[in-house]
PyMOL commands that place a pseudoatom at each C-alpha (Angstrom):
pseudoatom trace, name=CA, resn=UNK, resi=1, chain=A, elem=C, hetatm=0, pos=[52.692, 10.040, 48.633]
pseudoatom trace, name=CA, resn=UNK, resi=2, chain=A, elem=C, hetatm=0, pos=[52.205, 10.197, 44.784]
pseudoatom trace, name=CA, resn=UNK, resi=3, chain=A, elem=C, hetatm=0, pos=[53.903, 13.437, 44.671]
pseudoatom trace, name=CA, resn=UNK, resi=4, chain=A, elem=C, hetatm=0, pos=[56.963, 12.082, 46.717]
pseudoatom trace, name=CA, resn=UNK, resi=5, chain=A, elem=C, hetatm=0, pos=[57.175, 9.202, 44.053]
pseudoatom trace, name=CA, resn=UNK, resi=6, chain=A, elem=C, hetatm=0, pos=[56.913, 10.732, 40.971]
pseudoatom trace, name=CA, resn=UNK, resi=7, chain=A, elem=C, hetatm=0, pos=[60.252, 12.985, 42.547]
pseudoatom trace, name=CA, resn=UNK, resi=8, chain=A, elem=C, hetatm=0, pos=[62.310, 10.120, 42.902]
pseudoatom trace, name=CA, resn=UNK, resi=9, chain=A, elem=C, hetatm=0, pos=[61.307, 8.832, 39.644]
pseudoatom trace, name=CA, resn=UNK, resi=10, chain=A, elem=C, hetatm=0, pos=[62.328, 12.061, 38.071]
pseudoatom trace, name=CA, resn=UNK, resi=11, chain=A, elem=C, hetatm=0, pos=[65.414, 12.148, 40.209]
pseudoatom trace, name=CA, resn=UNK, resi=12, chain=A, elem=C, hetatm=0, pos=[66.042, 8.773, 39.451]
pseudoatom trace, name=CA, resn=UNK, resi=13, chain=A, elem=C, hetatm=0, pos=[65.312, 8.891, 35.602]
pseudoatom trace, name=CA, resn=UNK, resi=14, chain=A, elem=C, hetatm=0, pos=[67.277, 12.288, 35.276]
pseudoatom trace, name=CA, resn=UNK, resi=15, chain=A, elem=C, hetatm=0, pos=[70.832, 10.642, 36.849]
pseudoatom trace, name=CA, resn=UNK, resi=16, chain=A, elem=C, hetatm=0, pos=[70.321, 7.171, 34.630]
pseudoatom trace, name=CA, resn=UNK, resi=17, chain=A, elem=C, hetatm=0, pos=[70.336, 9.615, 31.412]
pseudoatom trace, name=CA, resn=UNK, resi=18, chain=A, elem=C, hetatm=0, pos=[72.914, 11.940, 32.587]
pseudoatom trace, name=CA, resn=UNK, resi=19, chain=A, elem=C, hetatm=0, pos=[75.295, 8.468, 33.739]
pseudoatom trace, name=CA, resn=UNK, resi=20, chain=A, elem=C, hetatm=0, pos=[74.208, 7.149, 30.147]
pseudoatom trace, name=CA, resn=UNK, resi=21, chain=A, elem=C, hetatm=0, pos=[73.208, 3.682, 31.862]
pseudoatom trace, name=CA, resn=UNK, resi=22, chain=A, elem=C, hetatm=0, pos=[69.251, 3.613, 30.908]
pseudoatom trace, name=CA, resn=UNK, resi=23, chain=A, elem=C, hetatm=0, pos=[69.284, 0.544, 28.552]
pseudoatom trace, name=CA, resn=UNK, resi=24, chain=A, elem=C, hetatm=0, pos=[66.401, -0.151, 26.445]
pseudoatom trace, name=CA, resn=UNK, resi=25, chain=A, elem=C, hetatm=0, pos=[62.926, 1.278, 26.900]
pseudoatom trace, name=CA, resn=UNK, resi=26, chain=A, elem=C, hetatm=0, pos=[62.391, -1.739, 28.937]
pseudoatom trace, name=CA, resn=UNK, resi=27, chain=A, elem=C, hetatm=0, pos=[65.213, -2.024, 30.937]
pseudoatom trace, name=CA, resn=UNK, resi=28, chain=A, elem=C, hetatm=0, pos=[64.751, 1.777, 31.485]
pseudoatom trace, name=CA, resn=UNK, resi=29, chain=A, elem=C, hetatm=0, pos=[61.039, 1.205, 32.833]
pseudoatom trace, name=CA, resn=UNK, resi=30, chain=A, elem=C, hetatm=0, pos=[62.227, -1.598, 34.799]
pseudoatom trace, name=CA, resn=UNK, resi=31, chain=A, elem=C, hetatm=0, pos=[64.978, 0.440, 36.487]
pseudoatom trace, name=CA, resn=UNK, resi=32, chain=A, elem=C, hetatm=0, pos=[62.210, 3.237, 37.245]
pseudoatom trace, name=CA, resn=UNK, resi=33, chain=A, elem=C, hetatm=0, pos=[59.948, 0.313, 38.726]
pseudoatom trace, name=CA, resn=UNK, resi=34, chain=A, elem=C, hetatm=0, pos=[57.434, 1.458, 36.370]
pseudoatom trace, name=CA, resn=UNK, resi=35, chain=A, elem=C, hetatm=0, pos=[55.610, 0.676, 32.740]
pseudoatom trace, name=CA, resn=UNK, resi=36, chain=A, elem=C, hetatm=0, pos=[57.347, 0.829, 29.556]
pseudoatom trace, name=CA, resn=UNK, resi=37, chain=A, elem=C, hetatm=0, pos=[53.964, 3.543, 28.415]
pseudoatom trace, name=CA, resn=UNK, resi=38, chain=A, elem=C, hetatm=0, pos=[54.389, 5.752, 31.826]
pseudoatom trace, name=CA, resn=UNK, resi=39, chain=A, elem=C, hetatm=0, pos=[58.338, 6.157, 30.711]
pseudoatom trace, name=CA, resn=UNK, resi=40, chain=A, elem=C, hetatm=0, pos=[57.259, 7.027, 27.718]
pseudoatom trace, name=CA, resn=UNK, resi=41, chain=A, elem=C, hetatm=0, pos=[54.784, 9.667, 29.208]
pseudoatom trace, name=CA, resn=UNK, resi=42, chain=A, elem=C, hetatm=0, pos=[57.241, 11.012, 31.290]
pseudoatom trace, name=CA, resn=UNK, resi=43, chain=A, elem=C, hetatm=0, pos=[60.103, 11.132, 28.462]
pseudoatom trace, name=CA, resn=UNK, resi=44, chain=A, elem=C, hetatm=0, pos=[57.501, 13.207, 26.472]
pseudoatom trace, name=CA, resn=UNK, resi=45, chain=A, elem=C, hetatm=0, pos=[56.544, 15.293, 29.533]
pseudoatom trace, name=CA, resn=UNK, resi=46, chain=A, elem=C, hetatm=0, pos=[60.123, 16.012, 29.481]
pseudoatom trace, name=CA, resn=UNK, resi=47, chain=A, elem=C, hetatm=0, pos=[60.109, 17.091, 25.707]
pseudoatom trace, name=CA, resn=UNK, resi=48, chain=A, elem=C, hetatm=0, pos=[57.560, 19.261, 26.328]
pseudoatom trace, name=CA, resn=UNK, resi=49, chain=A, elem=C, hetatm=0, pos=[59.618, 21.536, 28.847]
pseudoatom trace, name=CA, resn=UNK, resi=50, chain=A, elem=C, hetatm=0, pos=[62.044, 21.862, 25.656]
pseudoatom trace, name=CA, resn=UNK, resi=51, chain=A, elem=C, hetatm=0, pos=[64.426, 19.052, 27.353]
pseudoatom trace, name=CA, resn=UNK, resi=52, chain=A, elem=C, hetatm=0, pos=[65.446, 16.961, 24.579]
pseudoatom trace, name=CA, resn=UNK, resi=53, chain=A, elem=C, hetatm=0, pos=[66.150, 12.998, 25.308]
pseudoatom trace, name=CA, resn=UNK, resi=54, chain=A, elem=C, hetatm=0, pos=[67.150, 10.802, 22.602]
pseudoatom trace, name=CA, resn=UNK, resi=55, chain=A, elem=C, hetatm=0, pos=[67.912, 7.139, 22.401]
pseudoatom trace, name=CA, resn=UNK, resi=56, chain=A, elem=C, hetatm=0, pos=[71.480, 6.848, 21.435]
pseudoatom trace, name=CA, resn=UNK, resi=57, chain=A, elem=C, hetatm=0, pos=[71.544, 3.310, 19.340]
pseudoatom trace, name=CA, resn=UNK, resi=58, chain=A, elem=C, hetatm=0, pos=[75.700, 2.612, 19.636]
pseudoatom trace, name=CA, resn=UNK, resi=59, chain=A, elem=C, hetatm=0, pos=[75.776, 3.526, 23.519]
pseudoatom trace, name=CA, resn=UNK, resi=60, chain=A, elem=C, hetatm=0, pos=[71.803, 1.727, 23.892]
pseudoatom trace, name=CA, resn=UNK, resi=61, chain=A, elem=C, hetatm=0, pos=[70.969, 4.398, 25.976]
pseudoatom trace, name=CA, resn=UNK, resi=62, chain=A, elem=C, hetatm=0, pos=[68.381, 7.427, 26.534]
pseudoatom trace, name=CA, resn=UNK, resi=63, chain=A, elem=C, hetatm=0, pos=[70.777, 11.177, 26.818]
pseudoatom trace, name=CA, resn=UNK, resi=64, chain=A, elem=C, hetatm=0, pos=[70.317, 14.547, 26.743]
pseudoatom trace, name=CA, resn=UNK, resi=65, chain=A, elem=C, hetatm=0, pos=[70.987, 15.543, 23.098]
pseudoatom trace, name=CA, resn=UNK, resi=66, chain=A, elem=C, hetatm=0, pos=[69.900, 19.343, 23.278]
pseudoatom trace, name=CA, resn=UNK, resi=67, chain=A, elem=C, hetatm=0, pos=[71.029, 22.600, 25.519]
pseudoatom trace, name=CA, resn=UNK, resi=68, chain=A, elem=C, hetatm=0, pos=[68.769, 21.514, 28.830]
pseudoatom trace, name=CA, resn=UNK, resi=69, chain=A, elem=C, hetatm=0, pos=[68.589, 19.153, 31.082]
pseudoatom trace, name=CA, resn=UNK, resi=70, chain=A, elem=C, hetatm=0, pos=[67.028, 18.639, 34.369]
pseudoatom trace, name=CA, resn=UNK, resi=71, chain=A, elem=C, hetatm=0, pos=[67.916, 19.834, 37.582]
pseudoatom trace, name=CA, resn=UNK, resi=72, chain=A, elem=C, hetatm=0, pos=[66.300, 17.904, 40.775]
pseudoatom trace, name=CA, resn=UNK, resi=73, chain=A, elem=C, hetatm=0, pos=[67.224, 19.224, 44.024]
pseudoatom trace, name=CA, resn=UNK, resi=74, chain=A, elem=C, hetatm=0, pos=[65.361, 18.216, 46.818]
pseudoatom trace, name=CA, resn=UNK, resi=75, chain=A, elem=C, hetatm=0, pos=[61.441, 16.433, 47.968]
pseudoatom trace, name=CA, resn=UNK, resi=76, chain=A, elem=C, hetatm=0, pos=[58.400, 18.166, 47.801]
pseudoatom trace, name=CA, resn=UNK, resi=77, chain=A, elem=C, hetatm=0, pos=[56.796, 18.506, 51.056]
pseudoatom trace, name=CA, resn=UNK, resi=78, chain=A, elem=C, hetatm=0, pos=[53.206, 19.466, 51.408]
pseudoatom trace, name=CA, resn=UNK, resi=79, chain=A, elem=C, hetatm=0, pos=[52.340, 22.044, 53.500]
pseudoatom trace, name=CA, resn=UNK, resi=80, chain=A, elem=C, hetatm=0, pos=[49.604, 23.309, 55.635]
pseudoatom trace, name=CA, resn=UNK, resi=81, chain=A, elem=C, hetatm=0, pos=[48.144, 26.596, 54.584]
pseudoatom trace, name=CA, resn=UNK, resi=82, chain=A, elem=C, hetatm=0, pos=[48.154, 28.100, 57.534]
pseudoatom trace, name=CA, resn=UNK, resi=83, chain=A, elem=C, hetatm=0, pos=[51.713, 26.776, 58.225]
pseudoatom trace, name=CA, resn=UNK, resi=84, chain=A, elem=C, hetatm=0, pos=[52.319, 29.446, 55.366]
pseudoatom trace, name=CA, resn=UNK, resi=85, chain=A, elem=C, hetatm=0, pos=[51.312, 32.293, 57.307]
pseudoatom trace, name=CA, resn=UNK, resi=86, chain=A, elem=C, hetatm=0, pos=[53.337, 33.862, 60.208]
pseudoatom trace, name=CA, resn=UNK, resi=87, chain=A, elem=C, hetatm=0, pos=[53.810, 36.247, 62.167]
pseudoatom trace, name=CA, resn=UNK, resi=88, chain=A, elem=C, hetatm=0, pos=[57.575, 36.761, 63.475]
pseudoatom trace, name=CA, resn=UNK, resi=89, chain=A, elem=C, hetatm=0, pos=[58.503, 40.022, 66.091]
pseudoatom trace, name=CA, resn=UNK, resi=90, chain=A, elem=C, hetatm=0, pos=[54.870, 41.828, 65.034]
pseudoatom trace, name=CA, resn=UNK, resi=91, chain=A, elem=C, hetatm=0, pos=[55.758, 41.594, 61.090]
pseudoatom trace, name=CA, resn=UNK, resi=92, chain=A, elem=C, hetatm=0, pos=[54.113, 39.946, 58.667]
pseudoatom trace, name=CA, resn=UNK, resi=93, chain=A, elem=C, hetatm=0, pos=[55.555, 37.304, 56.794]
pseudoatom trace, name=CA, resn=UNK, resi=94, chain=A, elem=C, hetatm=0, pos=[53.964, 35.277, 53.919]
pseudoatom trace, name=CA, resn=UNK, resi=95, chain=A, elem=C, hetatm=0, pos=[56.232, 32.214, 53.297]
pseudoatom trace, name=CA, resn=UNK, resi=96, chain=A, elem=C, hetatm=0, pos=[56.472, 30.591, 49.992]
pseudoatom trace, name=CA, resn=UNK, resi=97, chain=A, elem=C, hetatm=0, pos=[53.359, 27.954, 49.317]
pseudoatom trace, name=CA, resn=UNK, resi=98, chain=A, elem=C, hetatm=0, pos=[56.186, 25.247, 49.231]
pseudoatom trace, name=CA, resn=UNK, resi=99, chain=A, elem=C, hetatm=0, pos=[58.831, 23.704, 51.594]
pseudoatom trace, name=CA, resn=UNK, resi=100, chain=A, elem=C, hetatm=0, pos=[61.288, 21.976, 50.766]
pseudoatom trace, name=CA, resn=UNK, resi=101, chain=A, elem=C, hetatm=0, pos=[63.559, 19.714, 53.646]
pseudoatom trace, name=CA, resn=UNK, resi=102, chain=A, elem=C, hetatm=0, pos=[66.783, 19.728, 54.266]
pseudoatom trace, name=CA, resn=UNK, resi=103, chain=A, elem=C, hetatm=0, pos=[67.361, 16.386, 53.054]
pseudoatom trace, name=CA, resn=UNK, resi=104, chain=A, elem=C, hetatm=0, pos=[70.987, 15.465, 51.621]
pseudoatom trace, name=CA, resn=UNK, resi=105, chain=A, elem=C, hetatm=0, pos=[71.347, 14.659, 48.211]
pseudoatom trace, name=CA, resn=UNK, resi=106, chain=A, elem=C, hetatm=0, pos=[69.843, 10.733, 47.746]
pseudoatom trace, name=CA, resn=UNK, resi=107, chain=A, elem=C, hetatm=0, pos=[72.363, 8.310, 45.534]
pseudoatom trace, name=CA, resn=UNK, resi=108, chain=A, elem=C, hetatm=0, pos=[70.623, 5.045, 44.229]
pseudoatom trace, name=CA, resn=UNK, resi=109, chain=A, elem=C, hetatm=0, pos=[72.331, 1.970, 43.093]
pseudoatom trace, name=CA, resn=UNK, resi=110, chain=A, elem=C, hetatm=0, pos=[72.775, 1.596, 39.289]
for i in range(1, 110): cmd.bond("trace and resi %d" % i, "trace and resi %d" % (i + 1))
show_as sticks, trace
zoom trace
C-alpha cells in the first residue's frame, strides 16, 4: 500500500508543478495530504535525480526551472515471483520483475 501512495503523491505533486498551482510550502503539503518536512524530502529526492524545482515568488508557486521533469505513467503493482516466470508453447519466457496495469490515466481535482 505504501508503494501505491507514494505514486499518487508523485503523480499528484508532478501535475500541481507542471499546472503551476502548488501554493506555498504549506498549501503544497496540504494539497499532497502530507507534512510540510516529507514535501520537502520529496522535492529534494527530486533534485537529486537532476530535476530541478524552484519556488517561483511572483506566480507563489513550485515549477520546473531546469531541462527535466517527471514523467509518471502508470501504478506499481507488486508481483509474485513466480508470477514472473512462464512458460508459453514449450519456450521460456522471463517477464520483467514489474507489472504495471492497464489503468487509464487518473485526473485529480485542483
Amino acid at each position: 500500500m505504501y508503494l501505491n501512495n507514494k505514486y499518487y503523491v508523485i503523480e499528484k505533486m508532478t501535475r500541481l508543478i507542471e499546472l503551476k498551482k502548488t501554493g506555498t510550502a504549506d498549501e503544497f503539503a496540504s494539497k499532497l495530504r502530507i507534512s510540510r518536512s516529507q514535501l520537502f524530502i520529496e522535492l529534494n529526492r527530486m533534485k537529486s535525480m537532476d530535476v530541478d524545482v524552484t519556488f517561483n515568488r511572483s506566480i507563489k508557486s513550485y515549477v520546473f526551472s531546469g531541462n527535466k521533469k517527471i514523467v509518471v505513467r502508470e501504478p506499481i503493482v507488486i508481483v509474485d515471483q513466480q508470477d514472473l516466470l512462464s512458460v508459453q508453447g514449450g519456450s521460456y519466457t522471463k517477464i520483467a520483475p514489474v507489472h504495471f496495469s492497464g489503468r487509464k490515466k487518473l485526473t485529480f481535482a485542483i
